[in-house]
Structures are given as structure tokens and as C-alpha cells.
N, C-alpha and C positions, 0 to 999 in steps of 0.2 A: 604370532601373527605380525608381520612388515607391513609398514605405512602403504605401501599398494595395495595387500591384500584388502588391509582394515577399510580404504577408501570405499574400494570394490566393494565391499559388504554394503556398505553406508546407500551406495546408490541404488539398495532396493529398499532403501526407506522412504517415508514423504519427506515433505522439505526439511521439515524437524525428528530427529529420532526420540525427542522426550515426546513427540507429540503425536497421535493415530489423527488425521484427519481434523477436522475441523471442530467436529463435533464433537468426539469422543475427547481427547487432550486427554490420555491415558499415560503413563509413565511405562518409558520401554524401558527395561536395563541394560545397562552396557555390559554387562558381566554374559549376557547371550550371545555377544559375537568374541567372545575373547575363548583361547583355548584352556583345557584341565590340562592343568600340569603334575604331575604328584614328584617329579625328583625335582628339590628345593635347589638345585645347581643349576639345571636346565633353567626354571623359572624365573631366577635373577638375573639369566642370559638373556630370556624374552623381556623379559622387564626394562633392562636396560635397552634392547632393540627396541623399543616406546621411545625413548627418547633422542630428540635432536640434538646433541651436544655438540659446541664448538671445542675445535681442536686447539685453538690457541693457548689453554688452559686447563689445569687440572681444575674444577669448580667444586671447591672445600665451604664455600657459603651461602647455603641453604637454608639456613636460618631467619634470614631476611625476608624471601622469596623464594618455596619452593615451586619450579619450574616444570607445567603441565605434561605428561606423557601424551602422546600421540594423540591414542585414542579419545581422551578426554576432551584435548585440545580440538579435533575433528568434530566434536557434539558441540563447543561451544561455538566454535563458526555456525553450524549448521542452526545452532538457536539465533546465534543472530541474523543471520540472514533472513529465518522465518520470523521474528519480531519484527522486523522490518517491511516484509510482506505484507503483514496483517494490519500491522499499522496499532492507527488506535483501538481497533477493531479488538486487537487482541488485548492491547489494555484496560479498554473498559468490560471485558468480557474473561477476560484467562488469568488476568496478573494474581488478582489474591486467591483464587483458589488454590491454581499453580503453585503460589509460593508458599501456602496453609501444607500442599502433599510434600513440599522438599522442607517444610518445618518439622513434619511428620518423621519423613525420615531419618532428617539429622539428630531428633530426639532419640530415637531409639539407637542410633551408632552412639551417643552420648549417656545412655541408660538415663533419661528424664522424660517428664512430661511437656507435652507439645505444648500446653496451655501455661506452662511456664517459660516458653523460648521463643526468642525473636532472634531473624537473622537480621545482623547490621552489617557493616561496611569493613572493618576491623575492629580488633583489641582497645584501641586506644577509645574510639568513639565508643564501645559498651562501658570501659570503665568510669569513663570521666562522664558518663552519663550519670553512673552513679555516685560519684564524689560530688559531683555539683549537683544532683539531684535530691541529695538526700537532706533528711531536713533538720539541720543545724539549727542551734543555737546557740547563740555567746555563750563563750565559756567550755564549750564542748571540745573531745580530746578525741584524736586521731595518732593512730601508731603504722606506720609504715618503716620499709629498710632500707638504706640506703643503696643496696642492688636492685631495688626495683628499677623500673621503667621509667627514662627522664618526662614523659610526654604525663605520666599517673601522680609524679611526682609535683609536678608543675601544677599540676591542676590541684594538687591537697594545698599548694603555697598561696594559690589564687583565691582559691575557697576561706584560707585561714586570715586573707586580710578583706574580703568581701562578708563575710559571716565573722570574725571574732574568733573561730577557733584555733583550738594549740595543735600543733605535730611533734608528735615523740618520735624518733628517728631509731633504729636500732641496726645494728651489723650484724649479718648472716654468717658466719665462718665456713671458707670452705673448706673445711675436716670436720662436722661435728665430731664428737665423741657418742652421741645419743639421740634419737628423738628428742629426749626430754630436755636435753642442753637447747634446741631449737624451741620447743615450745614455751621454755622458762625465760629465753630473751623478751619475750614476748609479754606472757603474762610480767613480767617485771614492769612495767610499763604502763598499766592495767592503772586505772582507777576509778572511785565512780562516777566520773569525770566522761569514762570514754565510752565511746559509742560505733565504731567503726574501728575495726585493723584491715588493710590490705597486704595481703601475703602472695609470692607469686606460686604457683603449682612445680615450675622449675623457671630459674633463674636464669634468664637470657644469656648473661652472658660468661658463665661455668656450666651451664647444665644441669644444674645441682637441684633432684627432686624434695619437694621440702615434706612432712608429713602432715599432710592437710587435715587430714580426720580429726588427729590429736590437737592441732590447734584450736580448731573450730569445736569440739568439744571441750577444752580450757575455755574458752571465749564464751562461749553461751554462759558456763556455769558460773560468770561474769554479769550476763544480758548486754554481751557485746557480741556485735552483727560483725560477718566477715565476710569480704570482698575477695575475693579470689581469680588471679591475673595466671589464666592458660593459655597466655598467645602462641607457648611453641609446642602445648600438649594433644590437640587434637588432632590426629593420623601419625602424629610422631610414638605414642604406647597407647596401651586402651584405658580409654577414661568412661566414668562411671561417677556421671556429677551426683545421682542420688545415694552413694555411697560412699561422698565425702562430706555431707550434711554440712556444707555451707550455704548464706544467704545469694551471696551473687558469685556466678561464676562469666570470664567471656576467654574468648580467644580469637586469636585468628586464622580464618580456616585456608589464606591462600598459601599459608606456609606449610606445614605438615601433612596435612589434607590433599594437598595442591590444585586447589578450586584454582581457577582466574584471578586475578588481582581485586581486591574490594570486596571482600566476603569476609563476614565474621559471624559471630553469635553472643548472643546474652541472655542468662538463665538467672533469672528472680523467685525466689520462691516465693511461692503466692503469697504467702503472708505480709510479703514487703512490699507488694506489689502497689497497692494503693497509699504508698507513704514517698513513693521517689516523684519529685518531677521531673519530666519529659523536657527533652530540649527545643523540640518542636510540640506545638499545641495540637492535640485529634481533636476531632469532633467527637469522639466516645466519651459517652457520658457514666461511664461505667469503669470507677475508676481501680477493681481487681481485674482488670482484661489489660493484659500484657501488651497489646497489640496500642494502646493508648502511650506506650512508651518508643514506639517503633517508628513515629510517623518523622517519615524522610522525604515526602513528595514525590517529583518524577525523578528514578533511577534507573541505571543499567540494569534491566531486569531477568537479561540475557547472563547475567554470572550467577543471579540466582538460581536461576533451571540447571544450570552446567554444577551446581553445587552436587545435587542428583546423581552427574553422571560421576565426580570425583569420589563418592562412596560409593556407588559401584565398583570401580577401580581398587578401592582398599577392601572392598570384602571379598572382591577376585581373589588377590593376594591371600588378606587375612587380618586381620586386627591383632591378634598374637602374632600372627609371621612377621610381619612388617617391623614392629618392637624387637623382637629378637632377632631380626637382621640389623636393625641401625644400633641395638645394643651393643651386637658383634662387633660390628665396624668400627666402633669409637674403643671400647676394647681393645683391639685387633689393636691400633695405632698405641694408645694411651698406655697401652701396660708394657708395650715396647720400650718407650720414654721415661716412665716411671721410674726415679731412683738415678738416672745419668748426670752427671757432674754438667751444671751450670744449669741443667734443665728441671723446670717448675710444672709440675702437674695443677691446677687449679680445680681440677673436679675432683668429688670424692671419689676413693678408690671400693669403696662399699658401692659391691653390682649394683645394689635397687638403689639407689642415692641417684641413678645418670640414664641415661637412656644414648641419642643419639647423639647431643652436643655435647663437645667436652673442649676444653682452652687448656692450652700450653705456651709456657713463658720461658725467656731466658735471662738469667742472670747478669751477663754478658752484651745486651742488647735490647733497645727500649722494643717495648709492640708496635710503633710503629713503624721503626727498621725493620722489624725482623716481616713483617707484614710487606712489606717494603722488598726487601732482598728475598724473602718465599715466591715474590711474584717477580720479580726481575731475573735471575736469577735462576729459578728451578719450576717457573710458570704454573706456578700453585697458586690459588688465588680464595683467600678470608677476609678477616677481619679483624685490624688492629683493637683489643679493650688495655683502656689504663685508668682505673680510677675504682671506688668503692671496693678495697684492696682486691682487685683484681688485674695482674699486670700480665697479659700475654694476649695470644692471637685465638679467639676461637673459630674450632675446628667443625662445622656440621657438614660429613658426606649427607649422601642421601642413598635410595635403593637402587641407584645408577651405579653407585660408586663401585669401582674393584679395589679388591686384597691389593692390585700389582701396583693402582693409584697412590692407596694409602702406604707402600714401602717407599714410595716417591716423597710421602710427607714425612714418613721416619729416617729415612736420610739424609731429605734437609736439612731437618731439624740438629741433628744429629753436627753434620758439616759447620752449621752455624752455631753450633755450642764449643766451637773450638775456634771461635772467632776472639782474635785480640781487641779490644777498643780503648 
């Protein structure tokens, strides 16, 4: 369906399509005006006709910001417009039900309970919610990796001279040999000292999926609690936070998902739930209700309803389909490159290790050049990484992307590994 037809549709709705009139505030799906496709060739054709892409650019950096398909984008105008209409009306009257049914459903695309998820803003805001929430005392030990997240990292540093505690630092290699080589950095680390590990689900900036199960089961058999950082996991493969039996899980959903900007989530299991402080104070006096950790005051509450239609959108596709197209695609490119003189794979080459992001390095040229000369040069356009041994440009297409895109990134690459410096 092309952005004319999709509009055309839209204007036999009321102002709102998440919305039936005034009284009812029913959830429409977006998956009713989009068409069945069954050949997965055709689909990724339609798919990509969803989105607006500039021409100036091959866009390799999705990871940051993944950017709305059409359809999606057309309901989140159309929420705002109708917020806006109703005014306060709708605020004192629609906001938290409203955002209670799109909690509802993002629970169940995440395989968890509602009563343990709150939608936040991003990744950063759930986690640091909980590093500085939790309730330290002098002397208490914290293990995190040095590929984590600068924003997760910063706040364990802020924590450990505000509260007394230590941070045990460990490096993630990107080759394991095993699970159990990743789980044993870890427990190495361990003492009865510690109370919290933050582990990321996959590593921003390699791709590299870590095996959360197995940690968080070493960890427990500890009585140490684990934080778990999915910023690039949700709509990127299918996640199934209750069958990774960790304590906190967050992400963010405008990237992979491709909600609107400022959308994320954080899942508590109820048992911690009454132990973290909140960063803004509720009036809930009732301190196992998740929703005492959520209080944010007046916000965009128009990216909240559009979160709705953003799964919609992935379950058009498919939660398995989506995974195993952006698995391809970093494939497709990576196993190209794999083994070329001067040229560094940084993601594991074990399929389940990687999903859609994957970084490539050159020998021959810092990541910021070569980041530098991909977009000057051969109008490619990522993202320089150089630090927590990770030296090259990561690469995230998305379900936009073509085969004929990514041979544009295997030639550069390719060109520039025969550069002298």
C-alpha cells in the first residue's frame, strides 16, 4: 500500500485511528488497513515503499534512531492532532487508561506481565532509574563492562561516590569461545560484597548477543540481582523478558521498534518492585505498584498511543520475520568481509551471537576516517566506534535496506582496505 493510498484509508477514520469516538477510545489496529503478503520478496518491496528515505545517502545507522515507516508515522500525526483537539479533556479523562491498554500490549509483544512494565521515555532513563534507585550501602559492589552504555556507566560512577560503593569493571570479548567464558568473567567478579551486575542483552556497539539466561541464573545462585540494558533488543529479534529470569530489564523502543522518539520501557520484577526509589515522588502509597516508579508528570502522550500502532506494524511483518531479515542482512554484508586482509570483523561470527548490528574495522584506518571517507566518498552513512577494544564503524541496515545497498558497503569497504596511510 503507497502513502496515498494509506492516507486515503486514514480519512474514513475519526480524528484519531487509535481512537472510535469519544466515548468508546477503543484501540483500532493498524495491521487492518495494511495488505497480506505471503511472498517474503514482494513484502520487503512493500515494506520499504513505507518508508521515506533521502537520496543523499545510503542510511547504515539505525541503531541510534530507527526511523517511522509511513503508516505508523500517519497515526502518530493523527494522535496528535486529536490530543490536541480534546485538550485537557482528554487528559484528565483518556491518558492512563489509554496508556494502561498500550502497556497491555507491549507486555505481551515482550512475553511479560503488565503489572510489572512501565513505559518510559528511553533506555537510559529506565536504567539509571535503577542504579540510582536501588538501595545501596557503603561498601556494596557493582560489576558492569566496559562495553556497556557511557550514559549506565556514568551513573554507576555517580552512585559509587554519592553512596560508597565499588564498580568492578570487566571486558566482554568479541569472539567468545563459550557461554560459559562470558558467564565466568562475570561471576569472577562476584563477592558477598555484591549486589547488582548490569549486563547489556546485545552490545551497542558490536551487536554481540550475550547469554542472559545463564548469567542471571549464576547471579541469583549468588543473591545477586541483575539489570539488563535492551536498548537495541526490542523489534530488532523476539524477546521474551519472562524467559530470561532477570530482575530488571529496559529498552528502547524508538529504535528497533520504531515507535516516535521518546519511548522506552522498564520491567521490574515485582519482587524488587518495592525496594527501588523512583526518581520523581507518586502519590501511591502502595509501594509493590510499578506505576509509583513511572511518575513523569505532563508528557508527549501522543508517542505513547503511536507505540500501539508501532506493534502493529511488527506483527504485520512478523516478530520471527523481521529477526531473520535483519539477521540476513548483517550476514549478507559481514560474511562478505570476514577474513579480507586489513579488514576486522568485530561481531561474533556464531549466527545466534548477532542479530542485526554488526561493526567493521580496518587495519589500515582509524574509525573515524574510515566513517569519514564511507560517507564522503561512497555516500554511506554510520558510525565511527573506537574504544572498549572496539575499533571500527558499526554497521545497522534496517528492513528498508537492499542486498544492492549493502554490496555498496562491501565495496567500500573493500576499496578502503587497500588504502596506504
Amino acid at each position: 500500500m503507497d502513502k496515498r493510498n494509506f492516507i486515503k484509508t486514514l480519512g474514513g477514520l475519526s480524528l484519531s485511528p487509535f481512537l472510535m469516538g469519544s466515548s468508546s477510545k477503543e484501540l483500532l489496529s493498524l495491521s487492518n488497513y495494511l495488505p497480506k503478503i505471503e511472498n517474503d520478496e514482494e513484502l520487503w518491496k512493500v515494506v520499504r515503499s513505507h518508508y521515506k528515505l533521502k537520496d543523499d545517502y545510503i542510511n547504515l545507522e539505525s541503531g541510534y534512531y530507527c526511523i517511522l515507516p509511513q503508516p505508523t508515522l500517519e497515526y502518530f500525526i493523527e494522535h496528535v492532532k486529536y490530543v490536541n483537539y480534546e485538550g485537557s479533556y482528554y487528559m484528565r479523562n483518556y491518558l492512563i487508561p489509554n496508556k494502561d491498554r498500550v502497556t497491555s500490549k507491549l507486555a505481551k509483544l515482550v512475553n511479560t506481565n503488565s503489572e510489572e512494565l512501565v513505559i518510559t521515555r528511553n533506555s537510559t532513563e529506565s536504567l539509571d532509574l535503577i542504579i540510582s534507585g536501588f538501595p545501596w550501602k557503603k561498601g556494596d559492589e557493582a560489576i558492569y563492562a566496559e562495553q556497556d552504555y557511557g550514559a549506565m556507566i556514568n551513573m554507576f560512577k555517580l552512585v559509587a561516590k554519592r553512596e560508597g560503593i565499588t564498580n568492578k569493571v570487566v571486558s566482554v570479548p568479541n569472539h567468545p569461545k563459550s557461554d560459559e567464558e562470558i558467564v565466568a568473567l562475570y561471576e569472577g567478579q562476584i563477592t558477598n560484597k555484591t549486589k547488582l551486575i548490569m549486563v547489556c542483552h546485545q552490545i551497542n556497539i558490536t551487536g554481540h548477543i550475550l547469554p542472559i539466561r545463564k548469567i542471571c541464573d549464576m547471579a541469583h545462585s549468588y543473591g545477586v540481582d541483575v539489570l539488563v540494558d535492551g536498548a537495541h533488543c526490542v523489534g530488532q529479534f523476539d524477546v521474551s523478558i519472562d524467559d530470561l529470569g532477570c530482575d530488571y530489564y529496559a529498552s528502547s523502543l524508538h529504535k528497533w521498534l520504531s515507535t516516535p522518539l521518546g519511548a522506552g520501557l522498564l520491567y521490574v520484577n515485582k519482587k524488587n518492585i518495592g525496594k527501588i526509589w523512583p526518581f520523581f515522588a507518586s502519590g501511591s502509597k502502595d509501594l509493590n505498584d510499578i506505576k509509583r516508579l513511572n511518575h513523569t508528570g505532563t508528557h508527549p502522550v501522543h508517542t505513547d498511543i503511536a507505540i500501539s500502532n508501532a506493534i502493529d506494524y511488527i506483527n504485520w511483518i512478523g516478530v520471527k520475520k523481521k529477526e531473520e531479515r535483519l539477521r540476513f542482512l548483517q550476514r549478507y554484508w559481514s560474511d562478505k568481509l570476514r577474513g579480507k586482509k586489513n579488514i576486522i570483523i568485530n561481531t561474533p561470527e556464531d549466527i545466534q551471537r548477532s542479530c542485526g548490528i554488526g561493526n567493521v574495522g580496518l587495519t589500515n584506518i582509524s574509525p573515524s576516517k574510515m566513517a569519514q571517507l564511507l560517507f564522503d566518498q561512497f555516500k554511506i552513512f554510520t558510525v565511527a566506534i573506537d574504544g572498549a577494544n572496539v575499533r571500527g564503524c558499526r554497521i545497522s541496515p534496517n528492513v528498508f535496506t537492499t542486498t544492492e545497498e549493502l554490496d555498496s558497503l562491501v565495496n567500500a569497504v573493500t576499496e578502503l582496505s587497500k588504502y596506504n596511510t
